[in-house]
N, C-alpha and C positions, 0 to 999 in steps of 0.2 A: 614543922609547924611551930608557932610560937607557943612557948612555954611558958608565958607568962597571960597572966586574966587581963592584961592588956593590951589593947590592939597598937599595934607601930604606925607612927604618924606616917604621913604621905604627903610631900609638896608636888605639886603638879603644873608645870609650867608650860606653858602654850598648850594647853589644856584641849583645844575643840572642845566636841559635842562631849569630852570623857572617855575614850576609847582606852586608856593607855592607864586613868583610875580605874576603870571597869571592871580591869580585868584585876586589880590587886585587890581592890572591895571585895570582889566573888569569891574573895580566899579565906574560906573558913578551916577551924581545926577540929580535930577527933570530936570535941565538946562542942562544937558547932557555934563556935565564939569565933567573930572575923580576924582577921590575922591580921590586917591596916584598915586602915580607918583615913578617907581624905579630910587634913582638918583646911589643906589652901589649895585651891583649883584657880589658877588663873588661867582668866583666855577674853578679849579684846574687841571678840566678833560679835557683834549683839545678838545673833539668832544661836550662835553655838555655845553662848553664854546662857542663853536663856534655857537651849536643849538642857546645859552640865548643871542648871541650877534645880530642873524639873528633876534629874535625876539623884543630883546629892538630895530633894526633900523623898525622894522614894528609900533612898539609901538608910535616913534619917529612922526610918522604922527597922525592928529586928526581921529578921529572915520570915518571910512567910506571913508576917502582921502588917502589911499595904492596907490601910483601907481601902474600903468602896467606892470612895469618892474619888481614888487616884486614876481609878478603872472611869468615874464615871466621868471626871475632867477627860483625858484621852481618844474616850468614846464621844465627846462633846455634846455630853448632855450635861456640864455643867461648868461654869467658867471658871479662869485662872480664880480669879476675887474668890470667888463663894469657897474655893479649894484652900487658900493660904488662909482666909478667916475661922475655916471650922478647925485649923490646925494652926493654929499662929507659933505655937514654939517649935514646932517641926520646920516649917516653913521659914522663920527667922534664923533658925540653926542652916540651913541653905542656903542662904544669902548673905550668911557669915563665913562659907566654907568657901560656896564662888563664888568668886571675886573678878567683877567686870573692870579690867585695869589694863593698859598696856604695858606692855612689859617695854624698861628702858631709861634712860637714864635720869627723864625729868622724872618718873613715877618710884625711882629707885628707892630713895628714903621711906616712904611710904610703903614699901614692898618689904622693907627688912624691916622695919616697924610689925607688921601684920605675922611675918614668920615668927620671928621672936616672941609675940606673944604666945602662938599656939603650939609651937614646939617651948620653948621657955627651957627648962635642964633635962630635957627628954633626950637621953645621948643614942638611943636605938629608933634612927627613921631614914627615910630615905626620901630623896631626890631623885623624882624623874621627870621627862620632857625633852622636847627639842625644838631649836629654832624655827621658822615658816619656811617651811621645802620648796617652795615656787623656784626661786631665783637660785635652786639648785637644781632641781629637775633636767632634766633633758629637753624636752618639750618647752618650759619656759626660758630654755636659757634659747634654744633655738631659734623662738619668738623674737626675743629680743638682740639678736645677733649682730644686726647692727646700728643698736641701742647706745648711743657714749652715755648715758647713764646708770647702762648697766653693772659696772665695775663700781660704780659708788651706791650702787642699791643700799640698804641699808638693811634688808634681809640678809646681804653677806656677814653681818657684824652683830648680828642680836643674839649668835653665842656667846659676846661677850659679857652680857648682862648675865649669862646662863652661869660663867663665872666669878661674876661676881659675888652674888648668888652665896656660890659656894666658898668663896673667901672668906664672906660674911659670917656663914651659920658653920663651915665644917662637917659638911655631914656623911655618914662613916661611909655607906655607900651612894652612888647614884648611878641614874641608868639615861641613858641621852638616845637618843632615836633623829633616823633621820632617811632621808632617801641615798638610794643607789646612784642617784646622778650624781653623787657629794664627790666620787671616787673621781670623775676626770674634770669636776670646776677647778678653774682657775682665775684668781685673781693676779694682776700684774706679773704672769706667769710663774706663777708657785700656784702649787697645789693647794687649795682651800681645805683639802680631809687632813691632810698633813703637819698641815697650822693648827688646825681644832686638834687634832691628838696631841700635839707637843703640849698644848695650851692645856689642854686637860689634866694630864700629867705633872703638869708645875702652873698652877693660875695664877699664884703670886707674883711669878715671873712673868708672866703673860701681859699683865692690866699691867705693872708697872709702879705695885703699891711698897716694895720693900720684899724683904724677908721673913718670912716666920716662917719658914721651912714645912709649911703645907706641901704636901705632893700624893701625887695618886699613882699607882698603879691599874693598868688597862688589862682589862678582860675580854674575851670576846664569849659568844655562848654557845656557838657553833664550833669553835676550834680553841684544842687545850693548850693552858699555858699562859701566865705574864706575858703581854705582849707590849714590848718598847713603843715608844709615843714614831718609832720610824721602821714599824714592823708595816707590814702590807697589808692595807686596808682593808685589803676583798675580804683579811679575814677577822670582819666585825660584822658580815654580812650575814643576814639568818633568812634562808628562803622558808616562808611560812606555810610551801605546801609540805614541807619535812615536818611538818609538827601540827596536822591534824585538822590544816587550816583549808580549806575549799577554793582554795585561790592562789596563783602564781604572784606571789607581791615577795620582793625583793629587797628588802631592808637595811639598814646599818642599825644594831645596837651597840654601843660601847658600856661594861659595866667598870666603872672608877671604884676603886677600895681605897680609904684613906692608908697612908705608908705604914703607919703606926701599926694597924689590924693585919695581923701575919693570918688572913684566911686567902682563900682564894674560889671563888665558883666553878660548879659540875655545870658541864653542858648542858645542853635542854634537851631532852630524849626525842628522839623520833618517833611518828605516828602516824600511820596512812591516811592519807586524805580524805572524805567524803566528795564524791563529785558531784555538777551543780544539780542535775537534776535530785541526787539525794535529797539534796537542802532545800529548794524552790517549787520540786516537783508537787509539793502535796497543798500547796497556796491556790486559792480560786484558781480557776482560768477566764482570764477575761481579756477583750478584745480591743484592740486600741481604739483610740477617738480617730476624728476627723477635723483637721485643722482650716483654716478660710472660707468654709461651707458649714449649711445646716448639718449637725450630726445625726445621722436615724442609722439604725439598725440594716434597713433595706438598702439605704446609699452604700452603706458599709460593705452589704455582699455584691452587691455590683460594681463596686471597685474590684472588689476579690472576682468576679467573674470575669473580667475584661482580659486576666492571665491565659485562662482558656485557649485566648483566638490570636496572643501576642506570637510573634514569632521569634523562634529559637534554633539553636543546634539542632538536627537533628542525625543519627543513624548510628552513631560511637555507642556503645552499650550503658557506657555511663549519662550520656543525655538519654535515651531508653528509659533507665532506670529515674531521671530526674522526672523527665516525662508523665511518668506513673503517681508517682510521688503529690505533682502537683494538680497533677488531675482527678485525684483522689479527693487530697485536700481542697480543692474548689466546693467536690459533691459533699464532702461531710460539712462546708461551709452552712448552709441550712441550719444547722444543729448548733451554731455556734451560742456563745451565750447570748443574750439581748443588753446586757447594760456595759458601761465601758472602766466601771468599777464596783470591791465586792469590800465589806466591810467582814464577810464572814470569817468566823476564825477556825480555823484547823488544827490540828495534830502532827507536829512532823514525825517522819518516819526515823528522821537521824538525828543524833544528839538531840532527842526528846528532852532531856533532862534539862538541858542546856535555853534549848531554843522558847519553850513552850509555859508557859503560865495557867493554872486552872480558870483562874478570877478575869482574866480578858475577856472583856462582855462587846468588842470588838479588836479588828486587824488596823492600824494604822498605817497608813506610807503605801496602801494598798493598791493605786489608784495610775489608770495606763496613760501616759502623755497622748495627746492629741498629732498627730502625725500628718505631712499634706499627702496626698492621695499619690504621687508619685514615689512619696519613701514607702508609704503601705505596701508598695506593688515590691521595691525592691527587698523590703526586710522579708515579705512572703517569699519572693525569689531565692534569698538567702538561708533564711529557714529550710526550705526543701532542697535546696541545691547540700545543708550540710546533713541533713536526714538520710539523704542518696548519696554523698561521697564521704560522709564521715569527718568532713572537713569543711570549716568555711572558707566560701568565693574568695578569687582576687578577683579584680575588676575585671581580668580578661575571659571573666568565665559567664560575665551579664551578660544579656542580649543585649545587643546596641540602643534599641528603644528603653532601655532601663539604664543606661548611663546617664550618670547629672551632668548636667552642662556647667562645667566647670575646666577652668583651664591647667589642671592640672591629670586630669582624667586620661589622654591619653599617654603618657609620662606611667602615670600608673595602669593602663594596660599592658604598655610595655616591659613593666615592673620593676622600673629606675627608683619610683616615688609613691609612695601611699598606695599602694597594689593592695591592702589589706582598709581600704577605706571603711566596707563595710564586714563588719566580723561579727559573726554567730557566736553565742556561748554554748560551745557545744556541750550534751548534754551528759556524755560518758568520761569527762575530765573536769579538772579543776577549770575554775573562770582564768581568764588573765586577768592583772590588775587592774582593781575597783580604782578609781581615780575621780579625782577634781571633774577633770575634765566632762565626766556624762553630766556631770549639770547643765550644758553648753547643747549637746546633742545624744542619741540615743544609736551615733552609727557604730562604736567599738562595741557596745552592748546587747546587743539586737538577741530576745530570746529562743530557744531552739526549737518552740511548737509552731509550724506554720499553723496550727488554726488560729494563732493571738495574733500574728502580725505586726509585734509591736518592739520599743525595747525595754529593758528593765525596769521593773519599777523601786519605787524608794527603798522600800520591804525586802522585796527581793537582792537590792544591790548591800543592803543590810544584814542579811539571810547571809551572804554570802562572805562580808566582813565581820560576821559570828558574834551581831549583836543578838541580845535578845528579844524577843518579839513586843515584852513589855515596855522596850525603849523608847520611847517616844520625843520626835525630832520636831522640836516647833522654827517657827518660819515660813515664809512661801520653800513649795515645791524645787525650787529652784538652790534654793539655799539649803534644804533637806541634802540634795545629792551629793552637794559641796560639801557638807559637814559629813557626810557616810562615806564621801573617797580620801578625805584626808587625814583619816583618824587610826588609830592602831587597830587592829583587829583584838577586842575582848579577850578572844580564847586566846589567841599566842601571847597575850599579855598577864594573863592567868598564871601560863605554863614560866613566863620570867617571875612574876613574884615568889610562885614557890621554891625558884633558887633564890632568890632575895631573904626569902622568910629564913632560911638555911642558912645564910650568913647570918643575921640578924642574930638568929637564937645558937649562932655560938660562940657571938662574942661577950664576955665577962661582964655581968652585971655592972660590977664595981670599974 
């Protein structure tokens, strides 16, 4: 913990919603004094910009001193205006720290202008962030495969501003994040993770600006040891259900130590996981909407009734057993709740500490997507099919009247392609990874109680990337999910600062 009454700056580049500050702000010491403090938050997206600025003005107060008003903006009994007026230096201290800017080379003067002033001769701070993962990913590279613009993306190249950056200010450590697709892009047939590590290792040499003999040594936080800018990737990678995280998400951090600072950093300890139901299980239960029809409560059971009479496997003991399952859940159907969102707030059972606020006078992000009546039937199918085999369906495991008419579906019955179209988050493990992508749709996400029917909601896919419940994500719905799948998980972000804080406070004041 730091040792000084001072908190260590934090620049935070491609920022999102703040996932990746979140978790270094949460870093208090023995004296219960934060251990960084974000004084520059950039990030581009207007809704994720507005989410990082609602919470740098929560940040903005000491531990445990929120006003009333932050609870009652949230709970939307009272607006953004009437919020920023009754705190105007709280709030202006917000909008000084997030900064709505794109990161790049016309904004670059402007960007080192803005750092320089807030760090200014403060030689103990650090750098973290990483460029936009799309056009690394898997999935987006896949999309665009045969894209001739894809190789000139210009997502492939905006670590270079990342080092510039660090040409600029010098700073002793940083931490860079990024996804797991990093490991097989290729640009003009070189490896993209390979270029960025060399580049990391020597930026001078990299941009092309001369000498001054900056250079960095590479850490990983998972596996011990200096590791050469041509050491193998895989081991920069930190699976975050090793460290306490509720979720199979698969990461790259690199930690860069300027050459000069002979420290080097301890691994990140391991920690069992909570599984989802842990973390989501004690959230309302509520039922999904109904999408291109009137929504009512009764429409709602008689869609759920029409499973009854559908036709299925039957005679294998595991269809028996699905059997049971869903004919149960039909009858308890009755009982279901009446509304198709719950503002009420709960108590979780796990990491209490962590997740839960006293002063929350409502739940935000609470609220079930509206579904059309044939995915209802299938996420129910799913749900009980993973309650009875402990596993969720591949498509070969629908009844045929519950396949989408898609041409791609038989491919995936036969389990060449997308066999795992629809996936349960089953309740006795960790989620797979929270992603971008559920903004789009709720079919990887679909949750494990057949009596909701539905898939995750904002909160819960939140719950699950280990924010806190007091987080509050502004934007349409839709942009909600996007900013909760692309962000660092808080808590694993926690557990890096205080190897951060550990370097920090043992390099030589002077």
């Amino acid at each position: 913990m730091s040792k000084n009454n001072r908190a260590y700056p934090i620049i935070d580049l491609f920022a999102g919603p703040g996932g990746l500050g979140e978790g270094f702000a949460s870093l208090y010491s023995n004296k219960g004094e934060p251990v960084f403090r974000s004084v520059i938050s950039i990030e581009k997206e207007e809704f994720a910009h507005n989410t990082l600025r609602l919470r740098h003005f929560f940040r903005s107060f000491p531990k445990g001193k929120v006003p009333k008003e932050y609870y009652d903006y949230i709970s939307g009994e009272l607006s953004l205006e009437a919020l920023s007026t009754k705190y105007p230096a709280q709030w202006e201290k917000a909008i000084s720290s997030a900064v709505h800017i794109e990161l790049g080379e016309q904004n670059h003067d402007k960007i080192q202008h803005l750092i320089s002033k807030h760090i200014g001769r403060t030689k103990k701070w650090v750098l973290v962030g990483g460029p936009p993962c799309q056009a690394y990913s898997l999935v987006g590279r896949s999309r665009r495969m045969h894209d001739p613009l894809f190789e000139t993306d210009e997502k492939h190249f905006l670590y270079k501003e990342y080092l510039r950056i660090i040409i600029d200010h010098k700073p002793p450590v940083f931490v860079m994040e990024n996804v797991k697709g990093l490991l097989s892009a290729k640009i003009h047939g070189e490896l993209v993770v390979t270029k960025i590590l060399r580049d990391l290792a020597n930026p001078v040499k990299a941009i092309g600006n001369g000498s001054n003999g900056l250079k960095y040594r590479l850490y990983s936080l998972s596996h011990d040891g200096n590791l050469t800018a041509d050491a193998n990737p895989k081991l920069f990678v930190i699976k975050a259900e090793d460290h306490g995280i509720p979720q199979a998400r698969h990461r790259m951090f690199v930690v860069g130590i300027r050459s000069d600072i002979d420290l080097k950093p301890r691994q990140l300890r391991k920690r069992n996981p909570p599984c989802v139901k842990d973390v989501i299980g004690d959230l309302p239960r509520i039922r999904s909407g109904i999408s291109k029809q009137e929504d009512s409560v009764s429409l709602w059971r008689k869609i759920i009734g029409t499973m009854a009479t559908s036709k299925r496997k039957r005679g294998e003991d595991r269809e028996k057993d699905l059997e049971k399952v869903i004919l149960s859940t039909i009858a308890r159907i009755v009982k279901a709740p009446t509304s198709t969102w719950s503002k009420e707030v709960t108590i979780p059972t796990t990491m209490k500490e962590w997740f839960s606020d006293k002063k929350l006078k409502a739940l935000t992000g609470h609220e079930a997507r509206a579904h059309m009546e044939s995915d209802i039937l299938r996420y129910m199918f799913a749900s009980c099919y993973a309650k009875a085999a402990k596993a969720s369906p591949k498509l070969s495991d629908f009844p045929t009247s519950l396949l989408p008419n898609h041409r791609n579906v038989a491919a995936g019955c036969e389990g060449s392609m997308f066999s795992d179209r629809f996936r349960v988050q089953l309740a006795d493990r960790v989620s797979t990874t929270i992603t971008s992508h559920i903004s789009k749709d709720g079919h990887y996400f679909i949750h494990y109680d057949p009596m909701q029917c539905r898939s995750l909601t904002v909160r819960e896919a939140a719950r699950l990337q280990t924010f806190p419940d007091n987080y509050h994500f502004e934007g349409p719905r839709t942009s909600q999910y996007h900013q909760v799948g692309n962000a660092v998980p808080p808590y694993l972000a926690r557990q890096i600062s205080e190897v951060i804080a550990e370097i920090l406070d043992s390099i030589p004041d002077d």
